[in-house]
N, C-alpha and C positions, 0 to 999 in steps of 0.2 A: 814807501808805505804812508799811508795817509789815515788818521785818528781822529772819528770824531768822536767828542763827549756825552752822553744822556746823563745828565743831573738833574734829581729828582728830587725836591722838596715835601714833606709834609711830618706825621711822624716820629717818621729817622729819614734823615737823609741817605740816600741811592744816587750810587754815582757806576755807570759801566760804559766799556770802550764798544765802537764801533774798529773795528781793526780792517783795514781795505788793502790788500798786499795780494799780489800775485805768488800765487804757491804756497801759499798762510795755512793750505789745506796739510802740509807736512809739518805744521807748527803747532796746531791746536793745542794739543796735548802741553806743551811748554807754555803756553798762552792761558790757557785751562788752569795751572799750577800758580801761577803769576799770577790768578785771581783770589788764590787761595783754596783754591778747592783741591781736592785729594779721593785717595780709596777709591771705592764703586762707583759705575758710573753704569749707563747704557745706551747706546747707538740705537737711536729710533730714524728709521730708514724706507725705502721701497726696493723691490727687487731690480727696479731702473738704474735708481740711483746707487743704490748699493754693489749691483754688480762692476760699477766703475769708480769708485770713490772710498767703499767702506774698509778696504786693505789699507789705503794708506792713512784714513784716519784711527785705523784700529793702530797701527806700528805708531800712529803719533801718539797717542794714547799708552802704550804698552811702553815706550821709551822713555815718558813722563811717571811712569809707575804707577798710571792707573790699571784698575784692572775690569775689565770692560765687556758688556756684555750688548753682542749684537740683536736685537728688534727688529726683524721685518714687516713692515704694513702693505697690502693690497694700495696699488698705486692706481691715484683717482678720486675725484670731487668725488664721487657716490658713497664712498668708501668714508671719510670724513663723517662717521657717526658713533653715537655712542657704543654700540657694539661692537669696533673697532677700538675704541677708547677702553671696553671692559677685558680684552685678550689682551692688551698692555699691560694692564695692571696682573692680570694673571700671571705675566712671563717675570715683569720686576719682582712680585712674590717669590718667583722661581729662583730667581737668581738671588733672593735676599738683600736685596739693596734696602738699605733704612735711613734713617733721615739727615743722615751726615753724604749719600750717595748724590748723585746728579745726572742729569738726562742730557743728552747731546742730541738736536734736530739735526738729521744732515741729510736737506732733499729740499722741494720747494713748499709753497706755501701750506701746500693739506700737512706732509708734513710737520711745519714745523707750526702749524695752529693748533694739531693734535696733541704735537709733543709737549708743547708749551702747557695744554689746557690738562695733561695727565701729571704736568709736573705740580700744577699749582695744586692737586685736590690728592695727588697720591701722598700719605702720610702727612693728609693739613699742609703740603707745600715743602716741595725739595728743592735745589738750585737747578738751575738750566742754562745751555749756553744753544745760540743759534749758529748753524753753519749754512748756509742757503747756498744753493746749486744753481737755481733760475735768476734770473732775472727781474721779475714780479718780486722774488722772495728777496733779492736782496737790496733792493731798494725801496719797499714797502712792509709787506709782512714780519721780515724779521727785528723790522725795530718797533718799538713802544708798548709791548708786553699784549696787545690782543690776542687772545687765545680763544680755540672755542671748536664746536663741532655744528654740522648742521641739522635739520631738522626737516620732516618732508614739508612742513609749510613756509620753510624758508630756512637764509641761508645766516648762519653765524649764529643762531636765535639761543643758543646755549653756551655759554663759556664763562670767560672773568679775565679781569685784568691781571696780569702777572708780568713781572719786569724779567728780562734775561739775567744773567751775571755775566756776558759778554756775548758779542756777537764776531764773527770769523767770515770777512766776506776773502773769496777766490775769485779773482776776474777770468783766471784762466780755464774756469771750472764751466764756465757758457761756452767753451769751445766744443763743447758734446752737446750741448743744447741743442735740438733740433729749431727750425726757422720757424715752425707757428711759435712755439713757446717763448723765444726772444721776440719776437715782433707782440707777440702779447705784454710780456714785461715791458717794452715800450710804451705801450697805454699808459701806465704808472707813470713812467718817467714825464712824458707829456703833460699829463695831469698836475706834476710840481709848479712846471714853468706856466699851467693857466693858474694856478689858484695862488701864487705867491711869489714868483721873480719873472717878467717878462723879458728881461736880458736870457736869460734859462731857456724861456722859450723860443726865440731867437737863433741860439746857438744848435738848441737841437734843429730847428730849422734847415740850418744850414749843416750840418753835420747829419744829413739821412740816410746817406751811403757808407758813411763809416763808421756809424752807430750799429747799424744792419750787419756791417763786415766783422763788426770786434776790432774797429784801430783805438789810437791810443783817445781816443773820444769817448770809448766806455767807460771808461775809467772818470772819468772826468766828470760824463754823466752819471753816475753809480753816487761818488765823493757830493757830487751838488745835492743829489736828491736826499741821500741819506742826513745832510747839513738840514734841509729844509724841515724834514720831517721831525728828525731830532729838538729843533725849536721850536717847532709846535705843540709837539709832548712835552718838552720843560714848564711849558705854558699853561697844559691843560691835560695835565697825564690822563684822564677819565672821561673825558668827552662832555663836558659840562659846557663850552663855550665852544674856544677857536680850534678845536682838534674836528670839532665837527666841517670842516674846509676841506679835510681830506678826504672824505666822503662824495665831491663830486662826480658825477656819475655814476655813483656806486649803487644811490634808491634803483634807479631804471635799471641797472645792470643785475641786482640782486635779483630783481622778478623776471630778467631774463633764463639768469642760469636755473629759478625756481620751475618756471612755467613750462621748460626745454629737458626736464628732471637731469638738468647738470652735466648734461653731455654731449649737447649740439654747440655748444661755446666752451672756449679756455673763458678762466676768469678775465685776464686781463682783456679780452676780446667782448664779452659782453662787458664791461667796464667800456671799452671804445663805443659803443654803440650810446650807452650810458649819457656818456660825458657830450655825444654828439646830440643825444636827446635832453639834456638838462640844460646846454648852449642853446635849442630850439625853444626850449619852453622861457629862458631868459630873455630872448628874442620874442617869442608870444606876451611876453609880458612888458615887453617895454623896459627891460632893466639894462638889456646891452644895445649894440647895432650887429648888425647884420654884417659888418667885416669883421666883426671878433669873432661871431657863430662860425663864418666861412673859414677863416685862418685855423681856427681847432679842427673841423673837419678835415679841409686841407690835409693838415700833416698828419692826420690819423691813416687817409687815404694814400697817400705817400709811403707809409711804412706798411703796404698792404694789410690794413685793418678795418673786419669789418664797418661798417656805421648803419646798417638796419638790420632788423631782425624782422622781416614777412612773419605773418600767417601766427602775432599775438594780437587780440582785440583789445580795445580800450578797455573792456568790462576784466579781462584779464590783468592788466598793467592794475587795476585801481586795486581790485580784490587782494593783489601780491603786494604793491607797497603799504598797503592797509596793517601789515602784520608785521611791515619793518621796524629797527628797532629805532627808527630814527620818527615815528609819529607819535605825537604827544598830545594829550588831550582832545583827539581826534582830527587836530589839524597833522595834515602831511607835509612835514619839513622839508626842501630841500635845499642845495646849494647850489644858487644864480651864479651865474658869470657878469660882473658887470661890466669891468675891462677886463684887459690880457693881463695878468698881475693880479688881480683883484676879483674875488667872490665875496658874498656872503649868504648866511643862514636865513631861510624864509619861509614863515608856511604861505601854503598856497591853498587857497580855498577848492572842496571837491568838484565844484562846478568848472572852475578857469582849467583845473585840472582835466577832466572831461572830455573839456572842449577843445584843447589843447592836442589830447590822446587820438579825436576823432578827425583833427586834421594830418596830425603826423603817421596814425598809421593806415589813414587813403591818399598818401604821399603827397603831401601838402606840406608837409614840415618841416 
């Protein structure tokens, strides 16, 4: 078992476990109590996920003397809307859970960005814990309290920051994972070791076959990313400075899954394309070389991951990260690669941006 910490300064001090153990999915419930939490709870799930996972975390639950009530959501980015957020709140009603009760995410990332974002505003804010099933979700999404749903001009553009009261990661639980969905959570992992340890990147490097298989290297990779992430939210829980690092690839990737309306890409796959386009544009601009560009692309292609996305125009890409949450005062922020280890935060002026768009997508980029 392996434990990382998120300690959170401001306030009151917030302190929750990162719990990474094989089989932890029969533990939650014991896990869940150890937090202090108790009584009502509810299991917000998908019919995917919940047809193979919500038994046992309901007996984990029901063993612990919670008493628990199962939520299923339409599985799917499309589905990630408020309307989907408002039959939530209908069924908690239902079942009378009040503000002593807790919400349990168990599935991947729409999941558990829904769960989290009905946890924070049902009853002014109940407790939650994360259980993530994918891979995306459990090296990304389920830590640092992002929540949120989307919006048809873009993606995340409504939610709030909200901290878990623990997170419950299953490695054994990617053995149903179908292979686009792992190979997309891959994109994430990759992305740690550009924007923050190059030894990280390295290893995955060298470990593409058994990352791909589920050897004892996911595990490994899972512990590293989740450390990574972790220290970046102690630092900047709200995205005010260095939390915005994580975001690499993310602007380009947002206005793909916008423009494609969320269903010709997995997230973590427009994110691959993302992070292959914001190493181009760092490379357009003179802040990296041309073998760190290629090295990221590389091993994205290596883990059979897209890296273009045909048939969006520049005038498309501007219009979309236009409305990200990440432009400020009209400049578009993004994050440059300068080494392999190393990014930072940059606006980029509309023009370099443009010009930048008009080479990369008549394949010059």
């Amino acid at each position: 078992m392996s434990t990382v910490k998120v300690e959170l300064t401001g306030a009151v001090f917030r302190s929750y476990p990162i719990v990474i153990e094989r089989g932890i999915l029969d533990r939650v419930g014991a896990g869940m109590k150890g937090l202090g939490l108790s009584g009502r709870c509810a299991v917000v799930t998908n019919p995917t996920v919940g047809a193979i996972y919500s038994k046992r975390l309901m007996d984990s639950l029901k063993d612990a003397g919670f008493l628990a009530a199962l939520i299923e959501i339409p599985d799917g980015e499309e589905h990630k809307t408020l309307s989907t957020v408002a039959s939530v709140y209908d069924r908690l009603l239902e079942e009378r859970l009040d503000r002593d009760s807790s919400i349990i995410a168990l599935g991947g990332g729409v999941v558990g960005d829904m769960a989290g974002f009905v946890a924070s505003t049902f009853l002014r804010g109940v407790p939650y814990v994360q259980v993530p099933t994918t891979l995306l979700a459990q090296v990304d999404s389920s830590v640092g309290g992002k929540t949120g749903v989307n919006h048809p001009q873009g993606k995340n553009l409504i939610g709030a920051f909200y901290q878990p009261r623990g997170v419950f990661i299953d490695p054994d639980a990617l053995e149903t994972l179908d292979k686009r969905e792992l190979r997309a959570g891959l994109s994430e992992v990759v992305k740690y070791g550009v924007i923050r340890d190059e030894a990280f990147f390295s290893f995955i490097e060298a470990n593409v076959n058994g990352l791909l298989n589920l050897k004892s290297a996911i595990v490994e990779a899972i512990v590293r990313s989740c450390r990574i992430k972790a220290e970046v939210v102690m630092k900047d829980e709200r995205e005010s400075g260095l939390r915005g690092i994580l975001n690499f690839g993310h602007t380009f990737g947002h206005a793909i899954e916008a423009r494609t309306g969320y269903t010709a890409f997995r997230h973590g796959e427009a994110v691959s394309i993302g992070m292959v386009m914001a190493a181009g544009l760092s490379l357009y601009l003179a802040v990296t070389t041309e073998g760190v560009q290629k090295r990221i692309k590389n091993l994205l292609v290596a883990f059979g991951l897209p890296v273009d996305a045909p048939g969006i125009a520049p005038s498309d890409f501007i219009e979309t990260v236009r409305l990200d949450k990440k432009v400020k005062a009209g400049n578009i922020r993004f994050v440059l690669v300068e080494d392999m280890g190393r990014v930072a935060v940059k606006d980029v002026e509309g023009k370099k941006l443009k010009d930048f768009l008009e080479l990369y997508c008549h394949g010059r980029g």
